[in-house]
N, C-alpha and C positions, 0 to 999 in steps of 0.2 A: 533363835530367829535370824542373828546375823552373824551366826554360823559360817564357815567358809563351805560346809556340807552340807547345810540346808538348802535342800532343793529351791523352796519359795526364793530366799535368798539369791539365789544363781538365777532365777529366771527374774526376779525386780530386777537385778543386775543388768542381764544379758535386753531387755526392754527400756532401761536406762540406757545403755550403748546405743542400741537403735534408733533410739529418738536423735540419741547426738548426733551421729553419724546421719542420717535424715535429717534433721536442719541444717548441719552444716553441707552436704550433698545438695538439696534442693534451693539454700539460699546462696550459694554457688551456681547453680542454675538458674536459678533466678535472675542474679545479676548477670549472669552469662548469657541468658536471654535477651535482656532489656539489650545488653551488649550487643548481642549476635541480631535482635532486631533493627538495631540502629543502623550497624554496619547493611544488612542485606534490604534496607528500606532505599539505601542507595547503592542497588542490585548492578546497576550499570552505568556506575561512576566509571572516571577514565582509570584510579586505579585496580580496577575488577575486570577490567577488558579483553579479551584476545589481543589485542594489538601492543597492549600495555605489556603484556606477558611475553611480548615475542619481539618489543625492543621496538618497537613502531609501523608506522605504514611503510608501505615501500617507494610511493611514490607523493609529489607535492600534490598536499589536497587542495581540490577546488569548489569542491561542496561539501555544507555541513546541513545541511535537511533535503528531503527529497517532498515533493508532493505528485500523486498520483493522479491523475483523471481519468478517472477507467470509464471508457464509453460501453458500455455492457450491449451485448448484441452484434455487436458488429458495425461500426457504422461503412458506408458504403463511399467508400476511395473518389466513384467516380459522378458522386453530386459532392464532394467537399476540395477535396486538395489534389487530384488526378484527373485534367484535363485530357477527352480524348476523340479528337474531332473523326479520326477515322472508324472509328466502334459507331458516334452518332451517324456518322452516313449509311451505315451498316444497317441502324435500326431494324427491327422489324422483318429482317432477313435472317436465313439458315447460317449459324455462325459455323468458320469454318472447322472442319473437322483433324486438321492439321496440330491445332495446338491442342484439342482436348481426348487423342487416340491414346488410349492407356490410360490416364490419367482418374487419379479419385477425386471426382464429387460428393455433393452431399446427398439433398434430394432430386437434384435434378439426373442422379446415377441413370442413366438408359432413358431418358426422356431425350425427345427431339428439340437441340440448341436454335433457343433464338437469340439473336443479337438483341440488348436493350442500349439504347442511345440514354444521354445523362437528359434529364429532363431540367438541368439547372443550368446556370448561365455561369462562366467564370471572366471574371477582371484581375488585371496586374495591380499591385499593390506597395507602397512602399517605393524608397531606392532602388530595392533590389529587385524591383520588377515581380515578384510571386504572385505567382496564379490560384485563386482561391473562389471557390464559390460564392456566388451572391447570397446561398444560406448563409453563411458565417461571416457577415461584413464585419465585427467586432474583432475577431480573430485577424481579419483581412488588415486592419486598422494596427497590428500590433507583427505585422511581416516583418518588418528590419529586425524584431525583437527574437522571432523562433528561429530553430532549424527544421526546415520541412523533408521528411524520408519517406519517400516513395516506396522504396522498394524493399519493407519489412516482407519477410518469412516466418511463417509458424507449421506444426506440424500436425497441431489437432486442428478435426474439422467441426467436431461440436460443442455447444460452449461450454460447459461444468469442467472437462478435459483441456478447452483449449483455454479457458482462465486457469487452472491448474498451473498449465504448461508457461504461461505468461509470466505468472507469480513465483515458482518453484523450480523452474525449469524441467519439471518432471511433470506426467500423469499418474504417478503411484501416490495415494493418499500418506500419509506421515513424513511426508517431506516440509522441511521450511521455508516459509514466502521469503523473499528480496528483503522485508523488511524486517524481519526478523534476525535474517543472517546480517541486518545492519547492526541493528542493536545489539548483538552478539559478538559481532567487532568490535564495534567501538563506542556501544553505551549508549545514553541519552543523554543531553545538555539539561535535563527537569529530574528533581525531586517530587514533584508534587503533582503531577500529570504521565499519564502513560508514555512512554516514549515510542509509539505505533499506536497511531488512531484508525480508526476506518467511520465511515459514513456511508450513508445509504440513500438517495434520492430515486423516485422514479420517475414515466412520463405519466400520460391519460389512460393507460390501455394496458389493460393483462399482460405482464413479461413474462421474462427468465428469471425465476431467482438467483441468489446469489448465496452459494455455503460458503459457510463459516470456515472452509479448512482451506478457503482462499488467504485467510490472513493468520493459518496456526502456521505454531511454533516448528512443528513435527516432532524430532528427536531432541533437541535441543531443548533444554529449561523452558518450561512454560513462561517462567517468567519475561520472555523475550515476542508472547505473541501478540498480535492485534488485538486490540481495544475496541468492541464496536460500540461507539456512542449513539443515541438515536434524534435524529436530525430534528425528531417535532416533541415537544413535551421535552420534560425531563431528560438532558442529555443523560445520565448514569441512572438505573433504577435502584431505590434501595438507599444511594447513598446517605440520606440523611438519617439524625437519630430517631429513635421510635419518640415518641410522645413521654414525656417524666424522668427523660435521660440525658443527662447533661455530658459538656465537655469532659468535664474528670472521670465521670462516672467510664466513659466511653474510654477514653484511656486507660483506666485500671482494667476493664476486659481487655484489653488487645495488649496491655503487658501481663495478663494473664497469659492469654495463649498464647504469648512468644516463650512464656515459663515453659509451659508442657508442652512447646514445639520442640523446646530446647532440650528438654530431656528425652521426648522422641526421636531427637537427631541424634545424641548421644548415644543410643542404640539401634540406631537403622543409621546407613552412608544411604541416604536418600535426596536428589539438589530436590526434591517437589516438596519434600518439607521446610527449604530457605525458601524454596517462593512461598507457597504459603504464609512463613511470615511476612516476606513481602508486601504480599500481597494484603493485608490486615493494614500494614502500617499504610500501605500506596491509598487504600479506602480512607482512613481517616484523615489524610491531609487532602484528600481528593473533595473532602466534604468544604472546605472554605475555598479549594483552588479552581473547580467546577463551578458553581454560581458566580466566581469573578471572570472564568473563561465566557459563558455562556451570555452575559448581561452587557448586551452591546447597546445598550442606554447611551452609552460615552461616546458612538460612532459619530461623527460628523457627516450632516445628511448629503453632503455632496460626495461622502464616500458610498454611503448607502444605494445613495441611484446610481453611483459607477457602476455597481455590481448588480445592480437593478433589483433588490431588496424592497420585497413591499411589506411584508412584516420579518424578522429578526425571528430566526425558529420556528421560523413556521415550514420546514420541511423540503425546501427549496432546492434546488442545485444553487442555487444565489446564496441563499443565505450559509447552506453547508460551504462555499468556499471560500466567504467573510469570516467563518469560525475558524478555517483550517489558517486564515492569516493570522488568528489571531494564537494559534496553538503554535504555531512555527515559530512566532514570537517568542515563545513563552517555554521557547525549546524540545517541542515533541520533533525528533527525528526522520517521522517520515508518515504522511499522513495520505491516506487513499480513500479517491470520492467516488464511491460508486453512482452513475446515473444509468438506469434502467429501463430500455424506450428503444433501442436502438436495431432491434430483430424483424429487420423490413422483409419479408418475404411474401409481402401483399403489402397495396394503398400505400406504395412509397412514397406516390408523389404528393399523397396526402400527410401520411406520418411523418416523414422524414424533416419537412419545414418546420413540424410542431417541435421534435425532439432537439434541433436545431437552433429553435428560439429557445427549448428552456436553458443551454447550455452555452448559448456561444458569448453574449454579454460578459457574464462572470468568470468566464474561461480567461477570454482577455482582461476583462476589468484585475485577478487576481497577480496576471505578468507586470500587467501596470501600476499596481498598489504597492507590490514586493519593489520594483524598480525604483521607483519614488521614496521608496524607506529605506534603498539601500544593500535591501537583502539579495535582490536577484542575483549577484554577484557569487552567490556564497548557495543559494537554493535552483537544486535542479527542478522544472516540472517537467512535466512529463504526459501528452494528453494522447487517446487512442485505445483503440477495440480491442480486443481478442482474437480477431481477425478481421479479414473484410469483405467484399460482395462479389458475386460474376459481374462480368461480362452480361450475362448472355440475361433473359430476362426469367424470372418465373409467375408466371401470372401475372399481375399489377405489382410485382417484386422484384429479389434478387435473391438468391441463394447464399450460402456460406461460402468464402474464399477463403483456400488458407498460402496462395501461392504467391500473391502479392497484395497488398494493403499498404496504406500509409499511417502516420503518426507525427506528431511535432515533438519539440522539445524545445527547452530555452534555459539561460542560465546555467550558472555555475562552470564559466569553462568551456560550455557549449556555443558554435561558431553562430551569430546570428545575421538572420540574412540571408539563408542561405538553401537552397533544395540540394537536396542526397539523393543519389540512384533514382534510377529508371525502370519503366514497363515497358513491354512491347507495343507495338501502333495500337493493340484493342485492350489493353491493360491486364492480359489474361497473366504473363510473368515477367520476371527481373528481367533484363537484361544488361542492368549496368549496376556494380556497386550493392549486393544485395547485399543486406542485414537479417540473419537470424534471431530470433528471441535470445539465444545463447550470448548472440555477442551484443545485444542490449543489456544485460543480463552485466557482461564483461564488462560494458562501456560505462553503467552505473556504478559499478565498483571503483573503476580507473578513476573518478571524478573524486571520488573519495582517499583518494591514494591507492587503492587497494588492487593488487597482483591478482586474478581472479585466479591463476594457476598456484598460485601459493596461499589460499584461504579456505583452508578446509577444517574439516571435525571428525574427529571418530567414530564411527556407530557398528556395532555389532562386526568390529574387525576390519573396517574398510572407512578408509579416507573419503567423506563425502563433500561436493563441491555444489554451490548452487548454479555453477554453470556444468554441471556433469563431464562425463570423460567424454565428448564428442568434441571436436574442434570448435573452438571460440575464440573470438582476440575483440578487443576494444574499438572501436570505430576511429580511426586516427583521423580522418578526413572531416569530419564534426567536430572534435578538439580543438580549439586553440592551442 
């Protein structure tokens, strides 16, 4: 029987080897997992970073989080931050056919141009004298603090495309948002919360939605994409444990599956299998670090009505940008609020005030929260459309513009106080000082230290740039 010939013998043997060899294999991976979960739970520590790898930034940072206001729809230049007395005298008359021969519109393509005059009133504001509409008195309250830019340029005219183009710099789907390619540079300051949040508010009335491949990753590790939390209920769905499952218990799965991720890795070069893990570990600490982001119990009520908060979660543009202060806190890198209301192409002069009130309070209230705690110093925001309106009127509306529009910004570096570029006497284009999305794009990175011409990635053989190979440079006249 134990035989050196005996068949039986050789095969007890050779099933004896295998078990060894299989324990000690698997509990190697095992610990190589638990290992390799640890390390990739802090996916974008500063030592994992592109920047870290390539010896640093290239220039002195001045911002270390960004937050987004994305006014979804478009809002219209010429009832907020572009005064323009000669277009109102124009009103109601054939606009001229000078600045719109060749040119692409949207639906008003081959319709007969009328002039629409601003139906809002604007006041100077602040030291610095800015001109701001009567809708946005909160904003108007908080001029010394922004830099106000006239004279943005985009190249899409419709919005899924021209949010695209805002976020990615591209309209080809698979491309990565701004914030993604941040956290790709240079990581997140949290373990325990996404480092790219997004949010979602809307107004009264049917919009645009908003996809999801506004805030992906594209080519790049998923683990670098937006977060989308949801602004009422339950910020994260899922995240807590089922019912009879404890902390431990919840642990020994997720160091299970970093076991059999780990020997998945072992035989596939796959990065979607480290997030993965990741992404296991980011849930389970998300479960105690979400209920403590979300329970603004502890707000102080005079914070509360700054931002004009009537309930905490309940769905707001108010309340979502009392949460994102409190994520920026807590270290997410760059957080984007979408508000949805803004696609005036009828009853502007009814819509626009409402969209207006639910937005402009909390907008300023969050400049002036960050500034008081210190942070504005160090956090860029960043508020503005996709594009923005005619001229010219459409029905009880305004069409898409993609030839000039404005946007603010404030912090981190950014000059406050101050208007950028100009439009011509009917607001129709630039004429002084334009900004392209590409060099918003550039100017965002430069805050950060970062070379937009020296921060790319490889994909399928080609250097890729979130400011693409089109000419782009930094906004130097907004810099301090």
């Amino acid at each position: 029987m134990n035989a050196p010939n005996n068949p039986l013998a050789a095969y007890q043997r050779l099933q004896l080897d295998w078990s060894r060899r299989t324990f000690l294999k698997r509990s190697f991976a095992g610990l190589g997992g638990m290992a390799l979960s640890s390390l990739l739970s802090r996916a974008a520590a500063p030592d994992l970073t592109f920047f870290t790898r390539q010896g640093g930034v290239h220039f002195p940072t001045r911002a270390k989080r960004v937050v987004h206001l994305c006014m979804a729809g478009g809002p219209s230049q010429f009832e907020s931050f572009d005064p323009k007395p000669a277009l109102d005298k124009l009103n109601g008359q054939a606009f001229p056919k000078s600045y719109t021969a060749g040119q692409q519109l949207a639906q008003l393509q081959g319709s007969e141009l009328i002039a629409r005059g601003s139906f809002a009133k604007f006041q100077r504001h602040g030291q610095c004298g800015m001109e701001i509409s009567d809708l946005f008195p909160h904003i108007g309250s908080i001029a010394d603090e922004i830099c106000l830019v006239r004279s943005m340029i985009t190249e899409q005219i419709n919005h899924d495309p021209a949010h695209a183009f805002m976020n990615t710099g591209s309209i080809l789907k698979g491309r990565p948002s701004m914030g993604s390619w941040l956290l790709y540079g240079l990581g997140a300051e949290t373990e325990n919360l996404p480092g790219y949040v997004v949010m979602v508010s809307r107004g009264k009335d049917p919009d645009q939605p908003i996809s999801a491949r506004q805030w992906s990753s594209g080519f790049l590790p998923s683990h670098f994409q937006g977060v989308q939390f949801q602004s009422k209920g339950a910020a994260v769905h899922y995240i807590g444990n089922p019912d009879g499952v404890c902390q431990s218990t919840q642990r020994q799965v997720i160091e299970e599956v970093g076991r059999m991720n780990a020997i998945l890795r072992g035989e596939h070069s796959d990065p979607e299998i480290d997030t993965r893990v990741a992404q296991y570990e980011m849930a389970f600490r998300m479960q105690s670090s979400v209920p403590d982001l979300t329970d603004m119990r502890g707000e102080p009520q005079h914070i509360l009505d700054m931002y004009g908060v009537k309930e905490a979660g309940d769905g707001s543009f108010a309340s979502n940008c009392l949460l994102a202060r409190r994520m920026l806190e807590r270290g997410v890198r760059f957080v984007q609020l979408y508000h949805r209301g803004w696609d005036h192409h009828r009853s502007i002069q009814e819509k626009m005030p409402e969209s207006a009130q639910l937005t402009d309070q909390a907008s300023a209230a969050l400049v002036k929260d960050l500034k008081q705690r210190g942070m504005l110093e160090d956090t860029l925001v960043i508020w503005g459309g996709e594009f923005g309106r005619t001229p010219m009127g459409q029905g009880s509306g305004r069409d898409h513009h993609i030839k000039a529009f404005s946007l603010w910004m404030a912090g981190a570096g950014i000059k406050p106080g101050m208007v950028h570029g100009e439009t011509d006497e009917l607001g129709y284009g630039v004429v002084k000082d334009p900004v392209h999305v590409r060099d918003l794009h550039a100017t965002l990175l430069h805050q950060f230290g970062i070379d937009h011409s020296r921060f790319s990635t490889k994909f399928q053989g080609l250097d890729y740039r979130l400011t693409g190979v089109e000419p782009a440079q930094a906004v130097n006249g907004i810099m301090v």
